[in-house]
FIRO-473598 format. One record per atom (N, C-alpha, C): residue number from 1; residue in three letters; chain; x, y, z. Coordinates in nm, 3 decimals. Layout:
FIRO-473598
NUM; ALA; A; X; Y; Z
...
end
This chain:
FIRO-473598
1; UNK; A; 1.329; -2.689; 1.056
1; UNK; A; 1.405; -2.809; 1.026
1; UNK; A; 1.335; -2.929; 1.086
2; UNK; A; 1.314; -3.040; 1.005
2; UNK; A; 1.278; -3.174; 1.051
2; UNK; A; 1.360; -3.226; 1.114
3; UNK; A; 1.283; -3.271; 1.267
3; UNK; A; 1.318; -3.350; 1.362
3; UNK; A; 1.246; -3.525; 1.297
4; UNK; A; 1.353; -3.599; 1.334
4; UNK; A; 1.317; -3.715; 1.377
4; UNK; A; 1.333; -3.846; 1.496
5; UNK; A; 1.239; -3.916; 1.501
5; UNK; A; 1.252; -4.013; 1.607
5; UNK; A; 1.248; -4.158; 1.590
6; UNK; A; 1.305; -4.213; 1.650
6; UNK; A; 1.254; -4.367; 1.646
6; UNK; A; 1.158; -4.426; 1.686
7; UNK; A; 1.043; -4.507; 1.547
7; UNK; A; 0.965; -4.580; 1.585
7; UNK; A; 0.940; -4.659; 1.518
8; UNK; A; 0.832; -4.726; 1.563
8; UNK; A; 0.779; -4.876; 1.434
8; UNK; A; 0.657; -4.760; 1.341
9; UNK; A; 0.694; -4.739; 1.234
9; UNK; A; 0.599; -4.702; 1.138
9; UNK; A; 0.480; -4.793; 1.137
10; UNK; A; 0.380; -4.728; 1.125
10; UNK; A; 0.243; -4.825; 1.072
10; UNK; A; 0.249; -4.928; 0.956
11; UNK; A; 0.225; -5.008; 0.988
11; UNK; A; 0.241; -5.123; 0.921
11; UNK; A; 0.384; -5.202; 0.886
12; UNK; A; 0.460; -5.147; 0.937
12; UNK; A; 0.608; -5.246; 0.944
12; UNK; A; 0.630; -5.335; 1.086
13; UNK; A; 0.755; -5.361; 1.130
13; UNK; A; 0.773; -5.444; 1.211
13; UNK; A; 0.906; -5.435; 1.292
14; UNK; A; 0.971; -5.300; 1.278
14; UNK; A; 1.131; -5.265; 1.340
14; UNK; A; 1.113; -5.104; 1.284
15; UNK; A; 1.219; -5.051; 1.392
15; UNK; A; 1.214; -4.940; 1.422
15; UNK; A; 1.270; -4.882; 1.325
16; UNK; A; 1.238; -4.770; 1.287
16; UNK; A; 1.296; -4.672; 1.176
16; UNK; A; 1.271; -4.511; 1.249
17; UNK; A; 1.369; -4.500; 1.166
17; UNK; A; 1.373; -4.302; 1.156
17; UNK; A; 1.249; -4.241; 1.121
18; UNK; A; 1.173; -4.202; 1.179
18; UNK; A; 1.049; -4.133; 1.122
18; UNK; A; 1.052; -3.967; 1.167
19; UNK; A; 1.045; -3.900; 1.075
19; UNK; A; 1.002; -3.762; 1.044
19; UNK; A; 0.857; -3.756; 1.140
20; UNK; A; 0.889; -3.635; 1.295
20; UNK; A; 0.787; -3.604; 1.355
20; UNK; A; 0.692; -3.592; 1.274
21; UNK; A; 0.708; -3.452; 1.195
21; UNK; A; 0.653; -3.384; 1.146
21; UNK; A; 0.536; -3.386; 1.009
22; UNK; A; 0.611; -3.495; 0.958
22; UNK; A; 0.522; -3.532; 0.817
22; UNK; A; 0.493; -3.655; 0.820
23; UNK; A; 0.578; -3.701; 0.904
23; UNK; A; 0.558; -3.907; 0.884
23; UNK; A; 0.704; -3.964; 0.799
24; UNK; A; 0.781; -3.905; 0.723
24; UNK; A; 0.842; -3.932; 0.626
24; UNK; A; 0.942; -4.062; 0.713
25; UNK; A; 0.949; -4.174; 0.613
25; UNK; A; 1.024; -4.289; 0.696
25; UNK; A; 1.139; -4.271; 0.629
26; UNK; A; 1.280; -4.243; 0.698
26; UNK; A; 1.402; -4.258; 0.627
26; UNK; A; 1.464; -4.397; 0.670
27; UNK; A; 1.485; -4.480; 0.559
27; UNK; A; 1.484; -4.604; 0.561
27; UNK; A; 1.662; -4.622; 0.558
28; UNK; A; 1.729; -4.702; 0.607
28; UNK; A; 1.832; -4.780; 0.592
28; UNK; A; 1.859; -4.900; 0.551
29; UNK; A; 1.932; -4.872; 0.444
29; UNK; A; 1.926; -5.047; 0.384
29; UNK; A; 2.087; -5.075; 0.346
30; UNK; A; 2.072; -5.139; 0.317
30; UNK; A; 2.240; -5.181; 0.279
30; UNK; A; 2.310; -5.150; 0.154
31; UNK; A; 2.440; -5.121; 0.160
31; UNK; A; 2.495; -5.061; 0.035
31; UNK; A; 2.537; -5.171; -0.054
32; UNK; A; 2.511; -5.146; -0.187
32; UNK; A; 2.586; -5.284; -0.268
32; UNK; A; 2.695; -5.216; -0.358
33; UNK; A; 2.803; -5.317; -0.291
33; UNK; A; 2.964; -5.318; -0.335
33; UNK; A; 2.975; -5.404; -0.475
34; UNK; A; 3.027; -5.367; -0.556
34; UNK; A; 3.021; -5.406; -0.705
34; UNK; A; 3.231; -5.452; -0.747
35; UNK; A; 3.245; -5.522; -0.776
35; UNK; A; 3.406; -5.581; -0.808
35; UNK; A; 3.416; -5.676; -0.880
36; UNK; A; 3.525; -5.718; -0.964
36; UNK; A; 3.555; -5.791; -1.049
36; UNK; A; 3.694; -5.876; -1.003
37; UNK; A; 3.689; -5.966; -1.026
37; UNK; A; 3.824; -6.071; -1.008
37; UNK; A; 3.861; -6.087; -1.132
38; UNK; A; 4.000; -5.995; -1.201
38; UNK; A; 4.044; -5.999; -1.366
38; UNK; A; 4.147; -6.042; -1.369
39; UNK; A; 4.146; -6.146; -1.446
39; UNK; A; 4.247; -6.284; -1.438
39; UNK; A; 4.281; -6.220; -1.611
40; UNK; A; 4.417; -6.255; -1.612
40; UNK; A; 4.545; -6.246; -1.783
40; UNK; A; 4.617; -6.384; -1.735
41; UNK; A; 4.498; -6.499; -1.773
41; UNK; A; 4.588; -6.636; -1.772
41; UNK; A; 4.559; -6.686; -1.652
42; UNK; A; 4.675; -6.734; -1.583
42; UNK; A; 4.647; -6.766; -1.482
42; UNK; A; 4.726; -6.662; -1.343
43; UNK; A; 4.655; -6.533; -1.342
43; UNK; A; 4.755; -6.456; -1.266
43; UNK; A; 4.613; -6.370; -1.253
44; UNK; A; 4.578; -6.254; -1.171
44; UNK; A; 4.505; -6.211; -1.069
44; UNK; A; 4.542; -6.101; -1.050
45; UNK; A; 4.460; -5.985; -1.135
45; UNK; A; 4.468; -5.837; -1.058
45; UNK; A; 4.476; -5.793; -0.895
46; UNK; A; 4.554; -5.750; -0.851
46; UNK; A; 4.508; -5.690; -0.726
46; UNK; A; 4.575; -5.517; -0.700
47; UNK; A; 4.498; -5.455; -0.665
47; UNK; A; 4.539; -5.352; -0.564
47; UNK; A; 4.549; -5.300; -0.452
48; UNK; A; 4.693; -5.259; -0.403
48; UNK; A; 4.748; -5.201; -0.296
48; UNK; A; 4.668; -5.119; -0.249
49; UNK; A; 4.568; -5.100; -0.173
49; UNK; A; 4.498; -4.991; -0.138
49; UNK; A; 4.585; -4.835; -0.067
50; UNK; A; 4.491; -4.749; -0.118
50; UNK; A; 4.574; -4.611; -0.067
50; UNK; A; 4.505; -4.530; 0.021
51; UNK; A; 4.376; -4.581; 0.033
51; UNK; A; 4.280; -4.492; 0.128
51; UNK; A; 4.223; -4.590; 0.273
52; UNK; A; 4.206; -4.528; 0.349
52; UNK; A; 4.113; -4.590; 0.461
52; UNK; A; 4.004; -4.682; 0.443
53; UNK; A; 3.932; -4.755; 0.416
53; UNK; A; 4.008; -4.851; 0.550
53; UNK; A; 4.107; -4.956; 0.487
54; UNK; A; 4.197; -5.004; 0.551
54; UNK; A; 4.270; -5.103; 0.562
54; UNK; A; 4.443; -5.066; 0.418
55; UNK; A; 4.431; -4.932; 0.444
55; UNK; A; 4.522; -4.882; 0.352
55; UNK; A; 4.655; -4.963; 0.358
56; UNK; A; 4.669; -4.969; 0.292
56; UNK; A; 4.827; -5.058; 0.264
56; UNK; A; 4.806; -5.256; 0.197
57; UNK; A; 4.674; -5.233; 0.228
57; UNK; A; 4.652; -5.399; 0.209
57; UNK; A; 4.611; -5.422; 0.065
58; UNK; A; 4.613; -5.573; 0.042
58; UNK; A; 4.560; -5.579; -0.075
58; UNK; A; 4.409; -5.615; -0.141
59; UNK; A; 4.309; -5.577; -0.232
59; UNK; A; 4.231; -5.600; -0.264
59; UNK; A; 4.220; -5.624; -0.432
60; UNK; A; 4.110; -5.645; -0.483
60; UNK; A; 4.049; -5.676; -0.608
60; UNK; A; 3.977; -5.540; -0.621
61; UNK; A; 4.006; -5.420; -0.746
61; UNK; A; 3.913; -5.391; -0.776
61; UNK; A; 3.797; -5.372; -0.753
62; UNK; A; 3.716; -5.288; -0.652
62; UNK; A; 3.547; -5.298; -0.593
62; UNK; A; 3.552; -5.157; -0.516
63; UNK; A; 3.417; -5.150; -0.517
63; UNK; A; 3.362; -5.029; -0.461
63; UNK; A; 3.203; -5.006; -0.451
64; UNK; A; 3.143; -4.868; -0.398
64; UNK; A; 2.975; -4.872; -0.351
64; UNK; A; 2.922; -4.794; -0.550
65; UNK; A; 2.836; -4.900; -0.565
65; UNK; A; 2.771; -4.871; -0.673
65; UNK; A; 2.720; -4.744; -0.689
66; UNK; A; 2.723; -4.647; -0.784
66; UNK; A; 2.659; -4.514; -0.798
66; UNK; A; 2.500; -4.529; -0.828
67; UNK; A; 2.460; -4.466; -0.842
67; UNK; A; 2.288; -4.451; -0.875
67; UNK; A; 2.302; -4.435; -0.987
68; UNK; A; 2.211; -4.497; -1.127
68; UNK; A; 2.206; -4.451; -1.228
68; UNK; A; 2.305; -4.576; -1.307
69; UNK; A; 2.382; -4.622; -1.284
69; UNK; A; 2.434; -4.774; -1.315
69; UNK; A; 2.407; -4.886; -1.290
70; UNK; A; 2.412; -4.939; -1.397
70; UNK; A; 2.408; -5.126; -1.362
70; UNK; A; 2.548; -5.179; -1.261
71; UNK; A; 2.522; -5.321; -1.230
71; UNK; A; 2.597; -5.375; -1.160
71; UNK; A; 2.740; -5.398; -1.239
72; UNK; A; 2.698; -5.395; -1.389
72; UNK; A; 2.870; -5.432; -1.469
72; UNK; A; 2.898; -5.313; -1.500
73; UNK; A; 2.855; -5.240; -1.481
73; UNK; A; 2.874; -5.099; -1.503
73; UNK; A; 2.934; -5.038; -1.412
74; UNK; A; 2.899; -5.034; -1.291
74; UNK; A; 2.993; -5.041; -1.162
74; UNK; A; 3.122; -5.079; -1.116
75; UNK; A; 3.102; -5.225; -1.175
75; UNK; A; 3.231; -5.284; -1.196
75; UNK; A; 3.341; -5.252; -1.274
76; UNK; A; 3.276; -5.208; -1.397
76; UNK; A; 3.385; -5.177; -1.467
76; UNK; A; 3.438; -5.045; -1.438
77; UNK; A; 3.391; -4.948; -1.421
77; UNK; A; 3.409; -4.826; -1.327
77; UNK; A; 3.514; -4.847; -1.261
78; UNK; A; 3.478; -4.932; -1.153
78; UNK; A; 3.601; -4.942; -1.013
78; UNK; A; 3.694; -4.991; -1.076
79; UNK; A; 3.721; -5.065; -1.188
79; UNK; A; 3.842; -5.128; -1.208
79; UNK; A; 3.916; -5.020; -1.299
80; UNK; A; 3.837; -4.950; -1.374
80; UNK; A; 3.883; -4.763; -1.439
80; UNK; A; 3.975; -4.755; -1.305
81; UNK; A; 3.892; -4.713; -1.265
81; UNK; A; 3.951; -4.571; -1.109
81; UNK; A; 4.007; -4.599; -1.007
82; UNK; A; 4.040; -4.815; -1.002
82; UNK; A; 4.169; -4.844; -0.892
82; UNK; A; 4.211; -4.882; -0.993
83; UNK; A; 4.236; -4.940; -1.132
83; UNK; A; 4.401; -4.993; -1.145
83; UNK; A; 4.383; -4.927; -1.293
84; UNK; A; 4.327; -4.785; -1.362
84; UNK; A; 4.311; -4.799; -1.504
84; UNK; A; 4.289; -4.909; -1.605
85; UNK; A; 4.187; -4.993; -1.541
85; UNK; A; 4.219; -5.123; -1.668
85; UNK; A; 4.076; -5.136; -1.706
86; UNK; A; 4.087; -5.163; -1.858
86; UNK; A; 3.958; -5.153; -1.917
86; UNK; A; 3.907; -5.325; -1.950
87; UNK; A; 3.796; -5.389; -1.873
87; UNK; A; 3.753; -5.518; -1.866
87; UNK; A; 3.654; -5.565; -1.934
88; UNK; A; 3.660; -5.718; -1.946
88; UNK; A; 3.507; -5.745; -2.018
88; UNK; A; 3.465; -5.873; -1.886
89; UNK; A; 3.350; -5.804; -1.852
89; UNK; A; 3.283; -5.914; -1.753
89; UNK; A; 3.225; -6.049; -1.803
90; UNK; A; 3.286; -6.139; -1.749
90; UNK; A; 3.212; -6.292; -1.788
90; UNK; A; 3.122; -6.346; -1.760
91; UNK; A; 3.069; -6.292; -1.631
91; UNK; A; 2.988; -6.342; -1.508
91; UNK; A; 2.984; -6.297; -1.399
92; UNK; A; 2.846; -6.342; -1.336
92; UNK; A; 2.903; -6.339; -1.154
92; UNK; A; 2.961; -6.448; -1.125
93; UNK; A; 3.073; -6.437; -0.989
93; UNK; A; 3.119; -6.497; -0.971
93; UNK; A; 3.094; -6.590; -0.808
94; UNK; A; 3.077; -6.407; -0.708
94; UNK; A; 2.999; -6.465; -0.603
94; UNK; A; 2.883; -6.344; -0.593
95; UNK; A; 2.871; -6.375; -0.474
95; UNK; A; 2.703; -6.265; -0.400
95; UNK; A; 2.771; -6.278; -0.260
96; UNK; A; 2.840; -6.198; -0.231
96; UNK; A; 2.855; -6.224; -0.031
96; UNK; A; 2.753; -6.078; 0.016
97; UNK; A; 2.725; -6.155; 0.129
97; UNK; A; 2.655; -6.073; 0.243
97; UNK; A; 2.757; -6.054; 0.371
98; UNK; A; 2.767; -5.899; 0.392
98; UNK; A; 2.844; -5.880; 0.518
98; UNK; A; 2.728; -5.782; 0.610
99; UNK; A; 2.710; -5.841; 0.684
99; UNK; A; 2.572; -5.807; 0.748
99; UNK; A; 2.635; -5.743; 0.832
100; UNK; A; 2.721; -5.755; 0.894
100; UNK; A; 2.773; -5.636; 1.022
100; UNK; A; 2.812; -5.500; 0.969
101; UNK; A; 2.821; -5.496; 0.836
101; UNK; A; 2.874; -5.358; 0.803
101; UNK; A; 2.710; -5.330; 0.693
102; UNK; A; 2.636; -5.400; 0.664
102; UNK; A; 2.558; -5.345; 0.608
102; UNK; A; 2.548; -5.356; 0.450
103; UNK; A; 2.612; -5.453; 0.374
103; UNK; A; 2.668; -5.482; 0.227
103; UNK; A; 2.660; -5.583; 0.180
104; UNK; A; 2.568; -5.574; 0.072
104; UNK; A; 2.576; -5.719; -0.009
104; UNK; A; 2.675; -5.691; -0.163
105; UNK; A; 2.781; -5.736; -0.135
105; UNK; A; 2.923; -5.728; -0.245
105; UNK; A; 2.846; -5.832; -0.371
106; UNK; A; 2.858; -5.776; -0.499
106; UNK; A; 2.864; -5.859; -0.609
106; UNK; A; 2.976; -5.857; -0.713
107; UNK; A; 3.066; -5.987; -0.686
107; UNK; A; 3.168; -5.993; -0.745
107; UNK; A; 3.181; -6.056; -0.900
108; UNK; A; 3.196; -5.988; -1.013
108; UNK; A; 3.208; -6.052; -1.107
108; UNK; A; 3.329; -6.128; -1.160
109; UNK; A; 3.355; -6.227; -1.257
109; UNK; A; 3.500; -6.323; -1.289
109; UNK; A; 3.505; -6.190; -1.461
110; UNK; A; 3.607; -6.106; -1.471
110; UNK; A; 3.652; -6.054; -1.560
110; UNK; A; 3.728; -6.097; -1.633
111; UNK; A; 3.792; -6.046; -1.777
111; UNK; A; 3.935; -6.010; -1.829
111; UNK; A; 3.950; -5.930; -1.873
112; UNK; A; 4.083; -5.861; -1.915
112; UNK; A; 4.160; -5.727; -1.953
112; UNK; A; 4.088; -5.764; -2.101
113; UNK; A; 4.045; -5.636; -2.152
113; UNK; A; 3.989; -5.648; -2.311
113; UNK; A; 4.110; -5.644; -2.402
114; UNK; A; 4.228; -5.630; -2.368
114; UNK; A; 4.376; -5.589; -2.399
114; UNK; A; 4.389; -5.771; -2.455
115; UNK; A; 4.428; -5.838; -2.563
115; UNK; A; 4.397; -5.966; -2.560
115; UNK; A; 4.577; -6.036; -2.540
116; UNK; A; 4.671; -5.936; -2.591
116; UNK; A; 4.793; -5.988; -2.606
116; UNK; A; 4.843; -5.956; -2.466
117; UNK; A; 4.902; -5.812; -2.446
117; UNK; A; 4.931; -5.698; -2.327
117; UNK; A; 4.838; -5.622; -2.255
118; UNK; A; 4.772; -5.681; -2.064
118; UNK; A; 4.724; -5.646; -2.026
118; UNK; A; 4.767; -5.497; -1.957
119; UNK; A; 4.674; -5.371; -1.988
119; UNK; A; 4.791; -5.251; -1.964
119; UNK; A; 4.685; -5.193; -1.815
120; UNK; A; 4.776; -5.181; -1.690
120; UNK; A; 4.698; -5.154; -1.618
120; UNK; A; 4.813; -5.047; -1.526
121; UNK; A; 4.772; -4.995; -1.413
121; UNK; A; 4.825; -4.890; -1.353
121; UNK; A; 4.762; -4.849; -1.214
122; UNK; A; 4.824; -4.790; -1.119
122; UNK; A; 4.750; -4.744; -0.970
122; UNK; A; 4.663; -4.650; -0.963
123; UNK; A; 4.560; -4.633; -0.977
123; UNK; A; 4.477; -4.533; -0.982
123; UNK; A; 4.466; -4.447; -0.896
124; UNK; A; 4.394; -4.343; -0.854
124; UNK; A; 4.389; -4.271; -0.689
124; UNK; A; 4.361; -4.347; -0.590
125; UNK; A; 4.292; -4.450; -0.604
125; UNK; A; 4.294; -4.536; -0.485
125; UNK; A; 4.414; -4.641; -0.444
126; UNK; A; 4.511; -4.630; -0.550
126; UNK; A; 4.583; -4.750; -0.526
126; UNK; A; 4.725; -4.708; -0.554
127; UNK; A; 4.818; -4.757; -0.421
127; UNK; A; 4.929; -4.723; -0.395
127; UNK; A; 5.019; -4.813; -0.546
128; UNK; A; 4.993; -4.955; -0.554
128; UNK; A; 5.013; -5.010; -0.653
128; UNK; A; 4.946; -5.142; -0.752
129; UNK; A; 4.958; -5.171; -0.817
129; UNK; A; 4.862; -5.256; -0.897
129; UNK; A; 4.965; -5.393; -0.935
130; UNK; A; 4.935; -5.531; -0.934
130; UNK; A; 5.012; -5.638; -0.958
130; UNK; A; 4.942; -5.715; -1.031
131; UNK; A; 4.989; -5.806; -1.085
131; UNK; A; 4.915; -5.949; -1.158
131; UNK; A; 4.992; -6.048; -1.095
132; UNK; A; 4.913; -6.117; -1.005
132; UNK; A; 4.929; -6.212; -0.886
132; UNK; A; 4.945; -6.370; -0.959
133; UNK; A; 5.014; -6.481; -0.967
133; UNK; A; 4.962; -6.601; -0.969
133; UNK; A; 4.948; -6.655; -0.841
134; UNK; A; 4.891; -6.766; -0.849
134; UNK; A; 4.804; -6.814; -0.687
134; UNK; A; 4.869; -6.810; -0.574
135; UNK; A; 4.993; -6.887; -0.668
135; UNK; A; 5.087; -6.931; -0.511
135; UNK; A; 5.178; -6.814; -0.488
136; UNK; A; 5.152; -6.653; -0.503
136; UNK; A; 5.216; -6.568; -0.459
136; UNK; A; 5.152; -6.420; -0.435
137; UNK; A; 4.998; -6.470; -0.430
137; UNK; A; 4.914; -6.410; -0.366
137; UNK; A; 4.971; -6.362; -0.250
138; UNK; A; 4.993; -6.196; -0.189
138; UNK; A; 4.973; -6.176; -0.046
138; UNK; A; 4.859; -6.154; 0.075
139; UNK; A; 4.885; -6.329; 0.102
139; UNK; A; 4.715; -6.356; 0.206
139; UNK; A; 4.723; -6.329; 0.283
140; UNK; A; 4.821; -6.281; 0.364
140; UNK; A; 4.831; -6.190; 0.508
140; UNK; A; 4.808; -6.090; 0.471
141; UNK; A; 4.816; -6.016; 0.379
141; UNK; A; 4.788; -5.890; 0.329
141; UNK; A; 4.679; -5.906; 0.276
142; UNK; A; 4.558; -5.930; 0.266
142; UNK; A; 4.457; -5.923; 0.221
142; UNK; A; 4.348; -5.832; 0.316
143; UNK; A; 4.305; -5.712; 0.212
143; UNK; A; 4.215; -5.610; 0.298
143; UNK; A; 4.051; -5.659; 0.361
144; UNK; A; 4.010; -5.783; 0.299
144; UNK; A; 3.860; -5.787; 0.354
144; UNK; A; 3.865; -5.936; 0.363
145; UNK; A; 3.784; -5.997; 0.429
145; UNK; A; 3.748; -6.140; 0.413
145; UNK; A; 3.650; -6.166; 0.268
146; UNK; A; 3.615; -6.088; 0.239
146; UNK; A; 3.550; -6.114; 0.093
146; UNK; A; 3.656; -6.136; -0.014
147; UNK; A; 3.692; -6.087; -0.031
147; UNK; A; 3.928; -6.076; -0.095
147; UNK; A; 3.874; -6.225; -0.091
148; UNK; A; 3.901; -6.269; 0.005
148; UNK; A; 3.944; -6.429; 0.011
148; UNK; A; 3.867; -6.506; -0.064
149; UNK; A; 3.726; -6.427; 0.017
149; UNK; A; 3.605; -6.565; -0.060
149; UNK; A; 3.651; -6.538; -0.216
150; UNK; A; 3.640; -6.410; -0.290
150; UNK; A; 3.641; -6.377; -0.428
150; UNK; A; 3.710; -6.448; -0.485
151; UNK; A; 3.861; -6.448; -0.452
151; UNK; A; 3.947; -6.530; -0.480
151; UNK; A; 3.933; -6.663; -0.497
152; UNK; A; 3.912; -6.727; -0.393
152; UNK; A; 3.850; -6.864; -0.378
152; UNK; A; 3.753; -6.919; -0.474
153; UNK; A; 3.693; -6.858; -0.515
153; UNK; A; 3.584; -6.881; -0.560
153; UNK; A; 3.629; -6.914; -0.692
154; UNK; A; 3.698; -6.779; -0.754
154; UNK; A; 3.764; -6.775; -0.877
154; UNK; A; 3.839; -6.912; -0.930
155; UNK; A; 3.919; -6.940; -0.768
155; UNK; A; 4.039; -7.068; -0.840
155; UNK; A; 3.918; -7.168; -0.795
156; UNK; A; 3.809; -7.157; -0.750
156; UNK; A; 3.746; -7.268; -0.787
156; UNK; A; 3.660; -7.291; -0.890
157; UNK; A; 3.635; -7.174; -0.932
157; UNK; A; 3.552; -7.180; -1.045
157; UNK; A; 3.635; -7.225; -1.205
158; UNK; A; 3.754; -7.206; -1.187
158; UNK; A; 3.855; -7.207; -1.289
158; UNK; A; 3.800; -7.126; -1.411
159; UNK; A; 3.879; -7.188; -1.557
159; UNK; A; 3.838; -7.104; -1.659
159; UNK; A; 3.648; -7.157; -1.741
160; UNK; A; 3.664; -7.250; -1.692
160; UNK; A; 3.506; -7.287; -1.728
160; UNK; A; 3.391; -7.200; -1.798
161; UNK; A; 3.310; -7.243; -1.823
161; UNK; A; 3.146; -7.167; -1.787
161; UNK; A; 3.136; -7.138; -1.655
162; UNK; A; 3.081; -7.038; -1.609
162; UNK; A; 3.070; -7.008; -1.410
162; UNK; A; 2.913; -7.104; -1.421
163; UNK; A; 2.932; -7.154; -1.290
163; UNK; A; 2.811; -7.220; -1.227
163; UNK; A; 2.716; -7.122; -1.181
164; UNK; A; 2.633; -7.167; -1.069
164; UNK; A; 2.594; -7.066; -0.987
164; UNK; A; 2.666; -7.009; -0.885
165; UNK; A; 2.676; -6.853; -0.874
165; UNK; A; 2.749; -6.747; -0.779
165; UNK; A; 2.796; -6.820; -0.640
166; UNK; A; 2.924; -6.819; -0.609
166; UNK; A; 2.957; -6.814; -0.483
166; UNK; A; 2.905; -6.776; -0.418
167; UNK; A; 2.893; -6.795; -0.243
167; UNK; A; 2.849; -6.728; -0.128
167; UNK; A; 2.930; -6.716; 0.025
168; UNK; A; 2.844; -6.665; 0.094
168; UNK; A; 2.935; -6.673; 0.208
168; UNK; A; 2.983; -6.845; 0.279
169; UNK; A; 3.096; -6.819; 0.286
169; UNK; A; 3.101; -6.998; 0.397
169; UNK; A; 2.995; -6.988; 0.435
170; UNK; A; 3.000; -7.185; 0.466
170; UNK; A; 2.890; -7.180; 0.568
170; UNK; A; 2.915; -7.140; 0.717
171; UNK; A; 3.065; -7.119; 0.768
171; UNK; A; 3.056; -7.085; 0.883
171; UNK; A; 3.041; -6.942; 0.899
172; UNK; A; 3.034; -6.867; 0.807
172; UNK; A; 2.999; -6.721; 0.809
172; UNK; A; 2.882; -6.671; 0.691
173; UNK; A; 2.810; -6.708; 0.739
173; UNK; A; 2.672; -6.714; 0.650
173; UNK; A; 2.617; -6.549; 0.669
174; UNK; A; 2.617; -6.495; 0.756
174; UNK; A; 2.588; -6.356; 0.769
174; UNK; A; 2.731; -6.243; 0.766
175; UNK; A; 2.824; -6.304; 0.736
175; UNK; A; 2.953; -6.175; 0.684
175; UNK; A; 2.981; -6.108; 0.807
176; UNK; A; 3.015; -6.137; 0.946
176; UNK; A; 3.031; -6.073; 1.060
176; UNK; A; 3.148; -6.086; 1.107
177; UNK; A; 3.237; -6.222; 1.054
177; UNK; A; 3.327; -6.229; 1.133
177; UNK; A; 3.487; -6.237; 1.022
178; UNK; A; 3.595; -6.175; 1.098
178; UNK; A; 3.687; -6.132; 1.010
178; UNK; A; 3.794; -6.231; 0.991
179; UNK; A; 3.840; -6.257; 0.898
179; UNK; A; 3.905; -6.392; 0.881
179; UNK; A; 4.113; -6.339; 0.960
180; UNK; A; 4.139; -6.449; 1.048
180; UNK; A; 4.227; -6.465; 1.125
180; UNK; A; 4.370; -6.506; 0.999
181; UNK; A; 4.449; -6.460; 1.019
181; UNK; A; 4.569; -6.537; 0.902
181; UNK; A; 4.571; -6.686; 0.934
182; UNK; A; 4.577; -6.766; 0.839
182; UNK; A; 4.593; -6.918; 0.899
182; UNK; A; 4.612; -6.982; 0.792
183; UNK; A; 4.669; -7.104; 0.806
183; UNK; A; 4.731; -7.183; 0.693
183; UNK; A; 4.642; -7.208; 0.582
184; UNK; A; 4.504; -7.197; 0.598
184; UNK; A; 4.393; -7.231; 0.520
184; UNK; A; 4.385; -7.159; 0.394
185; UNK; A; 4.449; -7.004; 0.420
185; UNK; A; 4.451; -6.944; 0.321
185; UNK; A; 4.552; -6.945; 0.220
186; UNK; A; 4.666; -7.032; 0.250
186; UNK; A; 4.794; -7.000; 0.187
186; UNK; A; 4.721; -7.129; 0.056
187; UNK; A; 4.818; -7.116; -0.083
187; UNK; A; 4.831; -7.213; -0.167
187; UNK; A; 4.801; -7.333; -0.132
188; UNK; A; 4.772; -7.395; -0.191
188; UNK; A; 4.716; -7.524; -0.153
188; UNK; A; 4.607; -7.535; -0.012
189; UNK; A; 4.603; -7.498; 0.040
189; UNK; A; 4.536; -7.485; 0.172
189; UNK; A; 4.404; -7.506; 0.124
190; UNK; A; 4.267; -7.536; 0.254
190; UNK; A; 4.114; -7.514; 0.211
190; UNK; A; 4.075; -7.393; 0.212
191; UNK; A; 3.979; -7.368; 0.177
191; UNK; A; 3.888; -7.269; 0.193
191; UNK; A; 3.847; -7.247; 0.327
192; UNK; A; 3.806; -7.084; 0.331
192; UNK; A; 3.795; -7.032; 0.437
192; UNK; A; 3.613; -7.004; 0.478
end
């Protein structure tokens, strides 16, 4: 069985996992999280999460991309397998980096392909599924600080053409720090 150790491989510049035995570098890189923000009007998918972490809270649709898929492909996936709802992607919406956990999230602006009756449901991941309008969003209940930015982004982007992708605040430019409940987030409030 291969042992490995930590070192600077030849020709890099930070330490990696290297295989005594053969050299083999097992590299760590960051996982990319794939989600959609799917708006019916002016109202906002979300799901109740049912699994670890942050079970009970609320999120958007998202999850770690499989191998062998595109990024809307992903997306539309996760929104299958947390709320059964079948989407058509419009765009990106943001690009966040959460550097403390290792994830660059790409959030797309969706809608239900359903054009009259959006038909959606809790999937295994999700205790329950809602169509939110803004001002009754639950922002204390929100499972990630990305939730927020996504969101944000969305009611800023409105129904438009999308500009260029959202990003992290500028006061959290590397995704490390976890957003506190505070008036900023409620309706009307600024951005976080």
């Amino acid at each position: 069985m291969a042992s490995f150790a930590t070192r600077i491989p030849e020709g890099d510049n930070r330490e990696r996992s290297v295989c005594t035995e053969c050299g083999y570098v097992a590299y760590e890189n960051p996982k990319v999280v794939v989600g959609s923000v799917i708006a019916a009007g002016d109202r906002v998918l979300m799901c109740r999460r049912a699994i670890q972490p942050r079970k009970g809270f609320w999120t958007i649709p998202a999850g770690y991309m499989e191998l062998g898929e595109t990024l809307e492909e992903g997306a539309a996936r996760e929104a299958r397998e947390e709320a059964e709802a079948s989407i058509a992607i419009e765009g990106i919406l943001g690009v966040f980096s959460i550097a403390r956990i290792g994830q660059v999230q790409v959030i797309f602006r969706a809608r239900f392909t359903e054009s009259d009756t959006p038909s959606f449901a809790p999937g295994a991941e999700s205790l329950e599924v809602r169509l939110f309008p803004w001002d009754e969003i639950p922002w204390d209940d929100i499972a990630f600080p990305s939730v927020h930015w996504a969101l944000h982004a969305w009611q800023d982007a409105g129904a438009g053409q999308l500009g260029q992708p959202a990003g992290n605040p500028p006061d959290d430019v590397r995704g490390v720090h976890w957003l506190p409940p505070c008036a900023a987030d409620a309706p009307g409030g600024g951005t976080t």
